[in-house]
The first five atom37 places (N, CA, C, CB, O) and aatype in JSON, in Angstrom:
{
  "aatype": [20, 20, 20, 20, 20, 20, 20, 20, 20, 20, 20, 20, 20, 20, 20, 20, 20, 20, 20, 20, 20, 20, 20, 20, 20, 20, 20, 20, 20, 20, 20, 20, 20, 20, 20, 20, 20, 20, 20, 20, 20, 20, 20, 20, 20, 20, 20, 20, 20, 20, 20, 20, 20, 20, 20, 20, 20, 20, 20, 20, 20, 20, 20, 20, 20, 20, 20, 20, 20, 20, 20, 20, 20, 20, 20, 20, 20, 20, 20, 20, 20, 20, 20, 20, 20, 20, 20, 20, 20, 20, 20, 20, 20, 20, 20, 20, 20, 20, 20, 20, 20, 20, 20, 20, 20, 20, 20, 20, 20, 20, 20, 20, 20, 20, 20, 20, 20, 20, 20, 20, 20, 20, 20, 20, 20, 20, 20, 20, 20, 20, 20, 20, 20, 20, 20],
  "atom_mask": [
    [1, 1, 1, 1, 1],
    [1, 1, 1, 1, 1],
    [1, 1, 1, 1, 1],
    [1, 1, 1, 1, 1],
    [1, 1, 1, 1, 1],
    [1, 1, 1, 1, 1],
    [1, 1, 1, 1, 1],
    [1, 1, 1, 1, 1],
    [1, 1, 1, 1, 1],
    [1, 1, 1, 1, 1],
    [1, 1, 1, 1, 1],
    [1, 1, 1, 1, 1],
    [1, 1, 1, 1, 1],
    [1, 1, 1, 1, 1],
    [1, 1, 1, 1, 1],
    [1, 1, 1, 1, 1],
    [1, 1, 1, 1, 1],
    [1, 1, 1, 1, 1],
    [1, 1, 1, 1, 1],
    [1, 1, 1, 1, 1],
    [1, 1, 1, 1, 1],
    [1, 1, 1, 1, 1],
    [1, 1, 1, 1, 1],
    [1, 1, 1, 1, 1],
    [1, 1, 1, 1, 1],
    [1, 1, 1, 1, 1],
    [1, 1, 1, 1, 1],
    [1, 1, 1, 1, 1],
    [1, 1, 1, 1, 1],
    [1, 1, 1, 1, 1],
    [1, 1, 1, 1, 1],
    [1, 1, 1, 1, 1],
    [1, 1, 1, 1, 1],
    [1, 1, 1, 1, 1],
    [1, 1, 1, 1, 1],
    [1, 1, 1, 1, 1],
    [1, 1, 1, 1, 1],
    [1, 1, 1, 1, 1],
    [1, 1, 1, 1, 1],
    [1, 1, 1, 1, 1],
    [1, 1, 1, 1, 1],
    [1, 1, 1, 1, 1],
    [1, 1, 1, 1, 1],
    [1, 1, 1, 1, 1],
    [1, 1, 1, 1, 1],
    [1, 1, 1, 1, 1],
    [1, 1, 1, 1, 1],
    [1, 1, 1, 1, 1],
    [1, 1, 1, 1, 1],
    [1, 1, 1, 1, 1],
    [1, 1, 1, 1, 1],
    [1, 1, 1, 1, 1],
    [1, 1, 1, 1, 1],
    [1, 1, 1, 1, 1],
    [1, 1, 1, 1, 1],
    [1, 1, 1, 1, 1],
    [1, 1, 1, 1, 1],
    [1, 1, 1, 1, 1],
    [1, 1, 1, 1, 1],
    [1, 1, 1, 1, 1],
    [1, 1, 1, 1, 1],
    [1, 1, 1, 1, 1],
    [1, 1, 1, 1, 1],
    [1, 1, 1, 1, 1],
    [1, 1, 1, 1, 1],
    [1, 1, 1, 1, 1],
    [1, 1, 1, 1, 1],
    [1, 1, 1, 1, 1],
    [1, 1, 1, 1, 1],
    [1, 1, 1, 1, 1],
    [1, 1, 1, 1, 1],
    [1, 1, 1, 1, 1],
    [1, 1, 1, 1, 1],
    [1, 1, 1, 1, 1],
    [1, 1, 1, 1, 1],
    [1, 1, 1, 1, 1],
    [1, 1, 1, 1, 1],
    [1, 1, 1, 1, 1],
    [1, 1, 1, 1, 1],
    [1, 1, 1, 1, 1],
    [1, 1, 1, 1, 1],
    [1, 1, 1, 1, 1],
    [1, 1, 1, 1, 1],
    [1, 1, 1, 1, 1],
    [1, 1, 1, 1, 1],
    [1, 1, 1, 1, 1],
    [1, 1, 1, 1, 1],
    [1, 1, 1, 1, 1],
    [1, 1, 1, 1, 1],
    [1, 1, 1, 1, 1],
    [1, 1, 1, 1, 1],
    [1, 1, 1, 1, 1],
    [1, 1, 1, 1, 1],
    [1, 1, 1, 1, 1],
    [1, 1, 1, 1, 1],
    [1, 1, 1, 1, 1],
    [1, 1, 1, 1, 1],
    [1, 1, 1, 1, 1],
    [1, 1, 1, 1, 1],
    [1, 1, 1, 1, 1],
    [1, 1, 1, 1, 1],
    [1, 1, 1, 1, 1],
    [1, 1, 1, 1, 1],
    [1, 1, 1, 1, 1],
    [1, 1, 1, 1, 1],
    [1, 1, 1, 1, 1],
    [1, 1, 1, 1, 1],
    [1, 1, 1, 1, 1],
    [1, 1, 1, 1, 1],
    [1, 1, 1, 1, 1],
    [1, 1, 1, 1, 1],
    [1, 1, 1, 1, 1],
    [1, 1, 1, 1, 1],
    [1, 1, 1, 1, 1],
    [1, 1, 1, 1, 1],
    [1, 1, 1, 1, 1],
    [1, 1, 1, 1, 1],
    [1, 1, 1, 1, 1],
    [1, 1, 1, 1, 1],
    [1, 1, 1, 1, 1],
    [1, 1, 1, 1, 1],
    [1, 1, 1, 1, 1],
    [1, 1, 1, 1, 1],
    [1, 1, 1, 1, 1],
    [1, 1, 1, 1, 1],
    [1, 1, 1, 1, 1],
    [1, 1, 1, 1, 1],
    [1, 1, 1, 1, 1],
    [1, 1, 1, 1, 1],
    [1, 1, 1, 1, 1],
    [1, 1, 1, 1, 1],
    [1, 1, 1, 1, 1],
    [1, 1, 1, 1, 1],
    [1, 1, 1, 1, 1],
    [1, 1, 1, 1, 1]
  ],
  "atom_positions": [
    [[-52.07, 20.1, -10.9], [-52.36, 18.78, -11.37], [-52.12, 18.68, -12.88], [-53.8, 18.4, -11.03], [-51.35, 17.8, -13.27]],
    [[-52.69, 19.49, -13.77], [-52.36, 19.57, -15.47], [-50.62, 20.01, -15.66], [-53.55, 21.07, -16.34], [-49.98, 19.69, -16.66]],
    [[-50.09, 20.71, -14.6], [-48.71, 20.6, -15.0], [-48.02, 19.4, -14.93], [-48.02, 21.4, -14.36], [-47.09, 19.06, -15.67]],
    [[-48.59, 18.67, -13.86], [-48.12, 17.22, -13.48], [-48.26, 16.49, -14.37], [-48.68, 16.58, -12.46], [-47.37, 15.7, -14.65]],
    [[-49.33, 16.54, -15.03], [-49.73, 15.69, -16.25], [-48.74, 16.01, -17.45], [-51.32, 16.02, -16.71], [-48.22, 15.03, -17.98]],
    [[-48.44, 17.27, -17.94], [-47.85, 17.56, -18.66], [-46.77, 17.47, -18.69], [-48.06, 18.23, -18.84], [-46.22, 17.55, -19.79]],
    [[-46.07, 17.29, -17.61], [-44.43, 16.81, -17.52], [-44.3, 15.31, -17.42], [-43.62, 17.43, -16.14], [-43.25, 14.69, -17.61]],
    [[-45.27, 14.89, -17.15], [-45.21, 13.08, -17.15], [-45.55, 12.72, -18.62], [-46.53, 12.2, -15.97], [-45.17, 11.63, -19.06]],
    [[-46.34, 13.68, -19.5], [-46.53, 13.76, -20.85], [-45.05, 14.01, -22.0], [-47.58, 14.96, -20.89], [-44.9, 13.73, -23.19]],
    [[-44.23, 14.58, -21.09], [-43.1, 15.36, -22.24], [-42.29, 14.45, -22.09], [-42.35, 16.95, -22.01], [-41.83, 13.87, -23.07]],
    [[-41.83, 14.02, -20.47], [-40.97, 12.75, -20.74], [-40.6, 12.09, -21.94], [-41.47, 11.83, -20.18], [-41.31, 11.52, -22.78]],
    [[-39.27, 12.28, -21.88], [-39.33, 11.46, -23.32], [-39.16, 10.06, -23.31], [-38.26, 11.9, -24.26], [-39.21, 9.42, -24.36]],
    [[-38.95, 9.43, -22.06], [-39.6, 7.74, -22.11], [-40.85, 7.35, -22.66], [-39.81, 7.15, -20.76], [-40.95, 6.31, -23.32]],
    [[-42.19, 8.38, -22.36], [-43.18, 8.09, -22.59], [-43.46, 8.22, -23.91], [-43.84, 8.59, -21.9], [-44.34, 7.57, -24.48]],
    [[-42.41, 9.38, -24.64], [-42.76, 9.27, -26.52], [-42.14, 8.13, -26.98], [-42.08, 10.6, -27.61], [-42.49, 7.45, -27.94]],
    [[-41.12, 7.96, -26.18], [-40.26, 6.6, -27.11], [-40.75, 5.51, -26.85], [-38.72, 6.28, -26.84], [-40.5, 4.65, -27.69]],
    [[-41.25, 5.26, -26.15], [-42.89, 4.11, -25.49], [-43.64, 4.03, -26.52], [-44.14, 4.79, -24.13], [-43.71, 2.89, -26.98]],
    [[-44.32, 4.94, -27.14], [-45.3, 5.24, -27.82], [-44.56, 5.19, -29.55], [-45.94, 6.72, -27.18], [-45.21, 4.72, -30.48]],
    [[-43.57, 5.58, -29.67], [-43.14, 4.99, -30.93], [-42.51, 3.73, -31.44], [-42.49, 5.66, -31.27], [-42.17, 3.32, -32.55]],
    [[-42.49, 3.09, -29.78], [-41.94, 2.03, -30.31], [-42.83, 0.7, -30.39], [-40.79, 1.85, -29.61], [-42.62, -0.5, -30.58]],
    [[-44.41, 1.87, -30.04], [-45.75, 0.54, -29.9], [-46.23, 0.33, -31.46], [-47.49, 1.16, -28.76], [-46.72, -0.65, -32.02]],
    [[-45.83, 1.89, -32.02], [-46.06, 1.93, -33.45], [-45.46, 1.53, -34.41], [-46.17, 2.81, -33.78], [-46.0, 1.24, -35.47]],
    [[-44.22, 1.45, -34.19], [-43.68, 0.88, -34.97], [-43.48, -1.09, -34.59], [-42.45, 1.84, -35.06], [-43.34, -1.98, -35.44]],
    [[-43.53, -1.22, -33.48], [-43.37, -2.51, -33.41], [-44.31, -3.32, -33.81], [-43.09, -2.82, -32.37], [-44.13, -4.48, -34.18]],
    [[-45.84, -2.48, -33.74], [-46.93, -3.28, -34.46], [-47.01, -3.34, -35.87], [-48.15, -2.85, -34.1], [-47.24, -4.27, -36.63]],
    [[-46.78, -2.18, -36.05], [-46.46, -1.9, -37.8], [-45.42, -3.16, -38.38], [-45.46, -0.09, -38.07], [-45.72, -3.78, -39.4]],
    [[-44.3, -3.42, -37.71], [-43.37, -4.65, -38.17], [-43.9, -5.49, -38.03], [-42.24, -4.96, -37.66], [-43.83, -6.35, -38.92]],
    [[-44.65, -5.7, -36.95], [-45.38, -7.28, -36.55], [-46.24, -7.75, -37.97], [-46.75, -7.1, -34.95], [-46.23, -8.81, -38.6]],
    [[-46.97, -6.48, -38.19], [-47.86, -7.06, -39.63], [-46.67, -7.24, -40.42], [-49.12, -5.89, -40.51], [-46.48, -8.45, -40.33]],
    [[-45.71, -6.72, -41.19], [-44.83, -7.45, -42.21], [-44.51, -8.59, -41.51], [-43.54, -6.71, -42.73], [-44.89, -9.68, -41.94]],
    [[-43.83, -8.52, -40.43], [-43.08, -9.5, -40.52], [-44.2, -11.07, -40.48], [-41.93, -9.26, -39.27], [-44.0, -12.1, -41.11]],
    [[-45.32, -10.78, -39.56], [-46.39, -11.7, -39.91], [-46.75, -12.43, -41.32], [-47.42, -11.02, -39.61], [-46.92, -13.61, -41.62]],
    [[-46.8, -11.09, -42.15], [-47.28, -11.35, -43.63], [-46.1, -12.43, -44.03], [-47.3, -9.78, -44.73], [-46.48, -13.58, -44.25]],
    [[-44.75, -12.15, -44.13], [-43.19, -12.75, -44.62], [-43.98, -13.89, -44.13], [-41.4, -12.26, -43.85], [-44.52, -14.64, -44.94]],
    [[-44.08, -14.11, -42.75], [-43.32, -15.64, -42.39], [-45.02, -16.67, -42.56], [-42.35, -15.66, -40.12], [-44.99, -17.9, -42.48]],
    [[-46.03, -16.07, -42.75], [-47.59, -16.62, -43.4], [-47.01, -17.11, -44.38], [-48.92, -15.57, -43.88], [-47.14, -18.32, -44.57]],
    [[-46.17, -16.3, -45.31], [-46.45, -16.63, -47.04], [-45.2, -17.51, -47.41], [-46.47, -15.03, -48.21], [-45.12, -18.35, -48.31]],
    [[-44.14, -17.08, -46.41], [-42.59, -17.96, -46.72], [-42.66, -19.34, -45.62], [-40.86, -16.73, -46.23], [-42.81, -20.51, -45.98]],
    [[-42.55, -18.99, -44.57], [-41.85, -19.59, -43.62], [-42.79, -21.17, -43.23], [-41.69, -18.41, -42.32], [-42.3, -22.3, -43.16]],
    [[-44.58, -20.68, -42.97], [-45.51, -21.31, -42.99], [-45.55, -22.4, -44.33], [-46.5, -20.36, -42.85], [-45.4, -23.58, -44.05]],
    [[-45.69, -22.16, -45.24], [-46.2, -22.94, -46.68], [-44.64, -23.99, -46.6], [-46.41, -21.53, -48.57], [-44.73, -25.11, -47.11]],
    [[-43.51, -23.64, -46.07], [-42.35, -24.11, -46.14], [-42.3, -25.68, -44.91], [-41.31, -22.69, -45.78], [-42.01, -26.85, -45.18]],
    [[-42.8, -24.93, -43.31], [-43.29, -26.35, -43.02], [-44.04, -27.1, -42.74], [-43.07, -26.71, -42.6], [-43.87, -28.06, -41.98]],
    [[-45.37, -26.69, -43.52], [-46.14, -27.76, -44.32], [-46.04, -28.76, -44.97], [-46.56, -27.5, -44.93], [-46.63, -29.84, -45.02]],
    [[-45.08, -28.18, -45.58], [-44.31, -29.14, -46.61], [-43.47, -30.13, -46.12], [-43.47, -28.42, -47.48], [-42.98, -30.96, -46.88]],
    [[-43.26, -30.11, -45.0], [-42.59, -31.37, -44.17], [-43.44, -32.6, -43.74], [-42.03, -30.84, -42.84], [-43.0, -33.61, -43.19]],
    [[-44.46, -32.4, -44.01], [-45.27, -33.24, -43.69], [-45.11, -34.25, -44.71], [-46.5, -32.72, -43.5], [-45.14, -35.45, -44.46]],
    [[-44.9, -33.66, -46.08], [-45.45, -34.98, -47.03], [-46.12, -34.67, -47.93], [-46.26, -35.99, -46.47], [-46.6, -33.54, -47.91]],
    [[-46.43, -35.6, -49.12], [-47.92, -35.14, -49.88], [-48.72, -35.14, -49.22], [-48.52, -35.8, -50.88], [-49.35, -34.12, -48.96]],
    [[-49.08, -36.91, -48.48], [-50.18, -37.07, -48.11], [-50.94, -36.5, -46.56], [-50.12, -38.28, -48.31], [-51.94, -36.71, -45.87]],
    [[-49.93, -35.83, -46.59], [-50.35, -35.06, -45.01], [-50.12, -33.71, -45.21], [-49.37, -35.53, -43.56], [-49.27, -33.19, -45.94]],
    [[-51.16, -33.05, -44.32], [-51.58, -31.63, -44.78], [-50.67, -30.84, -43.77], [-53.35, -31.25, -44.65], [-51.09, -30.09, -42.89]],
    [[-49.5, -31.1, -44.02], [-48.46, -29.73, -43.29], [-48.36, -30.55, -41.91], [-49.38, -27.72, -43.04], [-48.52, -31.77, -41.83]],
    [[-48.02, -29.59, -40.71], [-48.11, -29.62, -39.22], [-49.53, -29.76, -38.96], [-47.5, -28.34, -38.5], [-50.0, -28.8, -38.36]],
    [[-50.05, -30.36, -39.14], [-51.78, -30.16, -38.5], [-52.12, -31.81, -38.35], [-53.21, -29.17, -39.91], [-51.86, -32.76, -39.09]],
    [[-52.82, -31.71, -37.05], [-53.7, -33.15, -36.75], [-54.7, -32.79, -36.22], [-53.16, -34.27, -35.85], [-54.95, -31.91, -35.39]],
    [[-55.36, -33.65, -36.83], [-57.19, -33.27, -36.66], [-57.55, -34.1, -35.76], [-58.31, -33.52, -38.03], [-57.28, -35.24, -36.14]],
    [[-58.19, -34.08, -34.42], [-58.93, -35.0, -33.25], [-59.5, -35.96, -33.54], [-59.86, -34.49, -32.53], [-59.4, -37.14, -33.23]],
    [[-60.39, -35.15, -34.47], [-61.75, -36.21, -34.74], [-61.31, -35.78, -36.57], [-63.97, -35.52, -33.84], [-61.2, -34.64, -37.02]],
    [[-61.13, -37.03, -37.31], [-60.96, -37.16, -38.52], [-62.28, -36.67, -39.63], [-60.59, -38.55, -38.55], [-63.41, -37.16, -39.6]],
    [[-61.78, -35.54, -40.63], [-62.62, -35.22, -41.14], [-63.3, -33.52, -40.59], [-63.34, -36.42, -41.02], [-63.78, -32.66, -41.32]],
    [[-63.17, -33.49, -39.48], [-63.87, -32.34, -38.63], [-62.57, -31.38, -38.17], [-64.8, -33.04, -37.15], [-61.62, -31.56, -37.41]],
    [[-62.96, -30.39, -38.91], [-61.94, -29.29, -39.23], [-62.15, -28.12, -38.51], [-61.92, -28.9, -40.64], [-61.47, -27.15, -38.82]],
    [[-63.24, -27.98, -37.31], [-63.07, -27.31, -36.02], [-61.94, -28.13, -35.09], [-64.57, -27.25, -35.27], [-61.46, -27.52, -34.13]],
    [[-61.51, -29.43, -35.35], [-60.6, -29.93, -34.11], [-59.69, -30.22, -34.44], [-60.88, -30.9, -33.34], [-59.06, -31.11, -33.87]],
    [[-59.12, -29.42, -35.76], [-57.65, -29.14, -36.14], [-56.69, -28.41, -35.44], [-57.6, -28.55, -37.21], [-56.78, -27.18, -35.4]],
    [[-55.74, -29.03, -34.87], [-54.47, -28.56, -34.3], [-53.57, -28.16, -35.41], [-53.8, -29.64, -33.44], [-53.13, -28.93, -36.27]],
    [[-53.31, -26.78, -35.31], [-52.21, -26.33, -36.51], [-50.6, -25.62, -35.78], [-53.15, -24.86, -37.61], [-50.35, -24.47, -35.42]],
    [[-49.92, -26.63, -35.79], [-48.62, -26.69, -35.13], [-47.86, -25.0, -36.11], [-47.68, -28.66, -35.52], [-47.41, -24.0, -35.56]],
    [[-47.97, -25.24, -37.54], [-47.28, -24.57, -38.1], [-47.75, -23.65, -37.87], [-47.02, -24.76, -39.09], [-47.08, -22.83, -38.5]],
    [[-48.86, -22.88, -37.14], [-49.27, -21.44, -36.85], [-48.64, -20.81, -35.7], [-50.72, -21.34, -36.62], [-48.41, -19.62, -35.49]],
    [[-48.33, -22.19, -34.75], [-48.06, -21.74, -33.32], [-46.64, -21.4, -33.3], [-48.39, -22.84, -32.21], [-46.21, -20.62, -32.44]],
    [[-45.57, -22.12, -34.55], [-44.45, -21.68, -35.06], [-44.33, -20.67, -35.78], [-43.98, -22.41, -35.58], [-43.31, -19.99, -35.67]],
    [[-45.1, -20.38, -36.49], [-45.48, -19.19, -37.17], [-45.49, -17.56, -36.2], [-47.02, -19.62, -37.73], [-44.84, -16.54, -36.37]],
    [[-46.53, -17.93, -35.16], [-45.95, -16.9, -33.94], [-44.95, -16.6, -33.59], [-46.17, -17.06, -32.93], [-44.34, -15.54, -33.66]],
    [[-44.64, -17.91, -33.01], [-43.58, -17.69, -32.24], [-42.02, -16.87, -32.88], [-43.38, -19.09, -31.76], [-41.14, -16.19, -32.34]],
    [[-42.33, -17.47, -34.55], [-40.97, -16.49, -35.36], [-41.23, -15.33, -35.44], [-40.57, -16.74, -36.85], [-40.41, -14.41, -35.52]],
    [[-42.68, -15.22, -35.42], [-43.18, -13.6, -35.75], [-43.07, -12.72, -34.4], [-44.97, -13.53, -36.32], [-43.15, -11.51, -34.58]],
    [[-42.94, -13.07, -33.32], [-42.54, -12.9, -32.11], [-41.17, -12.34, -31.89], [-42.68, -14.02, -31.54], [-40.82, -11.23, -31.47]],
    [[-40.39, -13.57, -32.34], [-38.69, -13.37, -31.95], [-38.43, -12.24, -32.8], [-37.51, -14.78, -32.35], [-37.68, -11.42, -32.26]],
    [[-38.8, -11.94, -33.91], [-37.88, -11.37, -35.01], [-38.35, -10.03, -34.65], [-38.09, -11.87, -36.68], [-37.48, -9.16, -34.54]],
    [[-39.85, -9.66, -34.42], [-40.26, -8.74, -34.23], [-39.48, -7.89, -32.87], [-41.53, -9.09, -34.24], [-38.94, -6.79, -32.93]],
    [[-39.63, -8.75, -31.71], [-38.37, -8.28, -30.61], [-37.32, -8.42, -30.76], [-38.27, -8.72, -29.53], [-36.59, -8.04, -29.84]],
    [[-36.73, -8.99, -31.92], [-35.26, -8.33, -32.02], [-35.45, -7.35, -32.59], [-34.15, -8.98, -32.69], [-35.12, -6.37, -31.91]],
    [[-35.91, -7.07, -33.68], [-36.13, -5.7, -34.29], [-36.25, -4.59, -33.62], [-37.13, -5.66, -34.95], [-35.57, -3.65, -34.05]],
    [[-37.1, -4.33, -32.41], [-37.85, -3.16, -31.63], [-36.72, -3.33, -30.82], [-39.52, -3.26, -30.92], [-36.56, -2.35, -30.08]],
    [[-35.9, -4.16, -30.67], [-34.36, -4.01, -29.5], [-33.6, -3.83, -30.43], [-33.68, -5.37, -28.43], [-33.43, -2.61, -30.38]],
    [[-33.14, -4.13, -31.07], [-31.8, -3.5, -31.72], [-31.9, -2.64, -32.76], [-30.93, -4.45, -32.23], [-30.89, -2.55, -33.46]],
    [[-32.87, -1.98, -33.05], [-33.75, -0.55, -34.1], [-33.57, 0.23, -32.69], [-36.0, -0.77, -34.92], [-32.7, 1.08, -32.53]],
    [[-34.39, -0.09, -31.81], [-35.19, 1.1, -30.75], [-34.1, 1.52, -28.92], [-37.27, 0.02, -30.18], [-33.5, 2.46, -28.39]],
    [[-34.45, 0.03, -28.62], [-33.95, -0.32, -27.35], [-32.35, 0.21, -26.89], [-34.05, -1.86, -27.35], [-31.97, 1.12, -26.16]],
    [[-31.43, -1.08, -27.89], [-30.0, -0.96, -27.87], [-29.53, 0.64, -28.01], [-29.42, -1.89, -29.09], [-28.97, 1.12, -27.03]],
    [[-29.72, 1.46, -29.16], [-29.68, 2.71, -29.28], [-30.23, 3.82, -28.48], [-30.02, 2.79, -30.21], [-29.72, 4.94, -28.6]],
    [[-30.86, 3.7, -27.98], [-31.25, 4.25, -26.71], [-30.46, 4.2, -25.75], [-32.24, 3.79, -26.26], [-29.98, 5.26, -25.36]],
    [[-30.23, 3.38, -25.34], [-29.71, 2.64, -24.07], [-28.11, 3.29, -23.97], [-29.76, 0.7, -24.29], [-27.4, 3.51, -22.99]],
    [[-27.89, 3.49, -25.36], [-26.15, 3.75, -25.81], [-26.11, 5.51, -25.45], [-25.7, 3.31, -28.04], [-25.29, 6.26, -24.92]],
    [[-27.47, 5.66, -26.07], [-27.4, 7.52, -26.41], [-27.88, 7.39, -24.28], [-29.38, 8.65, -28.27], [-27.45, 8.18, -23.45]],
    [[-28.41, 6.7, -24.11], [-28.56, 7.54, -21.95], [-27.26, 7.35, -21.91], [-29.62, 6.48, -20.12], [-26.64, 8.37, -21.62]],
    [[-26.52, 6.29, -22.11], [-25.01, 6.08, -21.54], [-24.03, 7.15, -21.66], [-24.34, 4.96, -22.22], [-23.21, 7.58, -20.84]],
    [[-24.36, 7.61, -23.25], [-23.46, 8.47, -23.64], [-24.0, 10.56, -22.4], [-23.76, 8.35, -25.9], [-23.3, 11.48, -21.99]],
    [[-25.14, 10.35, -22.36], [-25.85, 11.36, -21.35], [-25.07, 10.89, -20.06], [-27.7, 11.21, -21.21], [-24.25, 11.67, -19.58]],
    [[-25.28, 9.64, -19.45], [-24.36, 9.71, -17.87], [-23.25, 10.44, -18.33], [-23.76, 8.08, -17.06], [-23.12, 11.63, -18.05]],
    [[-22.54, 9.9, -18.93], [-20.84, 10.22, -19.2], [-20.65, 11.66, -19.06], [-20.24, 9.79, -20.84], [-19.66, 12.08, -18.45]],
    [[-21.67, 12.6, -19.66], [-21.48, 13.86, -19.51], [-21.8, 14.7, -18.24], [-22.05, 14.3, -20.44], [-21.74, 15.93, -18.2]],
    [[-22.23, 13.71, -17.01], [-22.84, 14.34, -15.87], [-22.05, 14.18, -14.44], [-24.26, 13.75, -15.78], [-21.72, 13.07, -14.0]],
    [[-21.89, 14.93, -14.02], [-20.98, 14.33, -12.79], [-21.79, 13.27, -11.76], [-20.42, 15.7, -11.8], [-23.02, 13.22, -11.78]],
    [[-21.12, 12.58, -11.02], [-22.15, 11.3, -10.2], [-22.53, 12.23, -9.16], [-21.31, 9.64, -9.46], [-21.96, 13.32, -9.17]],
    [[-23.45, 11.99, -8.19], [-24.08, 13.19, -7.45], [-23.17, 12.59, -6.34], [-25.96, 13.4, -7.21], [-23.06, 11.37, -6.19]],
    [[-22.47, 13.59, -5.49], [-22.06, 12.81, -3.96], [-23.09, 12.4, -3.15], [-21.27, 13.69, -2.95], [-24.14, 12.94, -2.8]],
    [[-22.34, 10.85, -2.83], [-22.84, 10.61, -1.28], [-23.0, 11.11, -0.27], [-22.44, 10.06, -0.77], [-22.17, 11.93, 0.12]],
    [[-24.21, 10.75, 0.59], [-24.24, 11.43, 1.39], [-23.71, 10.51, 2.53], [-25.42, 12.04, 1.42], [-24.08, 9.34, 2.53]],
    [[-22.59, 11.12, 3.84], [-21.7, 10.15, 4.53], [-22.55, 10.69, 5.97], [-19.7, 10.4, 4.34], [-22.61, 11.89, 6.26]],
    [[-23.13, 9.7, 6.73], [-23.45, 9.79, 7.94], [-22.45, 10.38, 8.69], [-23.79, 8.68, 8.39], [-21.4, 10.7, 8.13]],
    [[-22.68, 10.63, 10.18], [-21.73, 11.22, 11.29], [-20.93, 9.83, 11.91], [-22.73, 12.12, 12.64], [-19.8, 9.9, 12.39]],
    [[-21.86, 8.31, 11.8], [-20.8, 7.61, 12.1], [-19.91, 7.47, 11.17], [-21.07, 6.57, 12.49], [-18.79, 7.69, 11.62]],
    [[-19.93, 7.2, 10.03], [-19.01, 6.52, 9.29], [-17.78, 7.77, 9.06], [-19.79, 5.87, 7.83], [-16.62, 7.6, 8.68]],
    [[-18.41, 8.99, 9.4], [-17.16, 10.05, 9.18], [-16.48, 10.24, 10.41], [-17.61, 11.53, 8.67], [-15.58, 11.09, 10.37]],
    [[-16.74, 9.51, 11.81], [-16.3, 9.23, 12.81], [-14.95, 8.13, 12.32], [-17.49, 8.75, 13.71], [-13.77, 8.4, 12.1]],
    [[-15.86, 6.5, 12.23], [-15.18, 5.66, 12.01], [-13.9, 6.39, 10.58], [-16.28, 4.37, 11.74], [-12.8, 5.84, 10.63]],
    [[-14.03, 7.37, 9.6], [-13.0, 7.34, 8.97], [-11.72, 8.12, 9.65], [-13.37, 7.79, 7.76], [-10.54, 8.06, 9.29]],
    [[-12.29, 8.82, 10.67], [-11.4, 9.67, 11.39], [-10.37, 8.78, 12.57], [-12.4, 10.82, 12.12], [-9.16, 8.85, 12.75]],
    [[-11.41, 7.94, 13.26], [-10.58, 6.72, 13.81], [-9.65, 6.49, 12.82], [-11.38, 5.37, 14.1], [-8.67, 7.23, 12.74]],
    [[-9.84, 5.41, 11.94], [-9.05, 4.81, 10.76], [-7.91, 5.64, 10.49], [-9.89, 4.68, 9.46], [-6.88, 5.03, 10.75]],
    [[-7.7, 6.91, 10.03], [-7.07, 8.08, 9.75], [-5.9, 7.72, 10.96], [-8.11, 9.58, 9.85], [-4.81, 7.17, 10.8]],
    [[-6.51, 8.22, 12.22], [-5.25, 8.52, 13.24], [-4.71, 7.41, 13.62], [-5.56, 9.24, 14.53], [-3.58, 7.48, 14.09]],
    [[-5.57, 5.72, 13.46], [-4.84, 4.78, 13.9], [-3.42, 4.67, 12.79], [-5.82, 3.47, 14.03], [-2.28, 4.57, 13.25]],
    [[-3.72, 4.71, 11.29], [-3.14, 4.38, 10.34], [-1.81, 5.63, 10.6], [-4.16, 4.35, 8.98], [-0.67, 5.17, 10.6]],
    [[-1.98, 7.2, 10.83], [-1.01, 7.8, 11.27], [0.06, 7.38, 12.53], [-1.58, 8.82, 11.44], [1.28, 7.48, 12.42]],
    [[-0.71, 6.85, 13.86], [0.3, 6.43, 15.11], [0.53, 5.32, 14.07], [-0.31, 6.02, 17.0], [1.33, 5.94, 13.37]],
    [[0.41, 4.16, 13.47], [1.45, 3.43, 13.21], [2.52, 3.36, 12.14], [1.02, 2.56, 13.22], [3.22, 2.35, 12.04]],
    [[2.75, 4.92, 10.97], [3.62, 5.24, 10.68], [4.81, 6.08, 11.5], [3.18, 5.59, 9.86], [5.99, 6.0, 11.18]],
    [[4.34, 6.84, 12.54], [4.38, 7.31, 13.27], [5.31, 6.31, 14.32], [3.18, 7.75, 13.39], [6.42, 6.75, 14.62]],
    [[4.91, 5.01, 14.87], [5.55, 4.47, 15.73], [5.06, 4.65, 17.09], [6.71, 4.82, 15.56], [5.45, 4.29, 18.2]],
    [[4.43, 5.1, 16.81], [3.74, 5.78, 18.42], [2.28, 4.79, 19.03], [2.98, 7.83, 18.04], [1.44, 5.07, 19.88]],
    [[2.49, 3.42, 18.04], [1.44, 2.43, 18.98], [1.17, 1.93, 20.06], [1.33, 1.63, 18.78], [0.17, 1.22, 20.18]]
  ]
}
């Protein structure tokens, strides 16, 4: 059972799993921080003077029933950028280096049932009698 564990441990899917939780969270905070301090304050500013950014308040004045649009955009960039990052840093390169591993391995043979090595043997002698002439 602990060897089992230990080979499902060495896998190296499971380290590159694990570095890519660390590092993808680790980016998430920059890239969070960037798009808080740039991206956010930027469309706020679409609103206007007299309007406070992307945000509408329910009940006027009462700032528990503020809807803040520019946060939910704010995610969502901090989202995309972050998964492109952890795919084309982590994913894509990976994906290239297994490819480049098939290439070096032979494909394993099929395994051919007794019919179908029947039916190729049919096929075989029909395709011979009709070079043959003998149909």
């Amino acid at each position: 059972m602990l060897q089992g564990f230990k080979d499902f441990i060495m896998r190296g899917n499971v380290i590159e799993l694990a570095v890519a939780v660390v590092v993808g969270s680790a980016f998430a905070a920059v890239v969070d921080t960037i798009v808080s301090n740039v991206v956010t304050p930027l469309l706020n500013s679409v609103g206007g003077a007299e309007v406070s950014g992307l945000t509408i308040e329910i009940i006027s004045g009462n700032e528990s029933t503020r809807m803040d649009f520019a946060a939910i955009i704010n995610a969502i960039i901090v989202f995309l950028i972050t998964a492109a990052v952890v795919y084309f840093v982590l994913v894509a390169p990976m994906n290239k280096a297994m490819e480049f591993r098939r290439r070096g391995q032979e494909p394993e043979p099929e395994e051919i049932s007794d019919e179908v090595l029947a039916l190729r043997e049919i096929r075989d002698l029909l395709a011979q009698r009709k070079t043959d002439g003998t149909l």
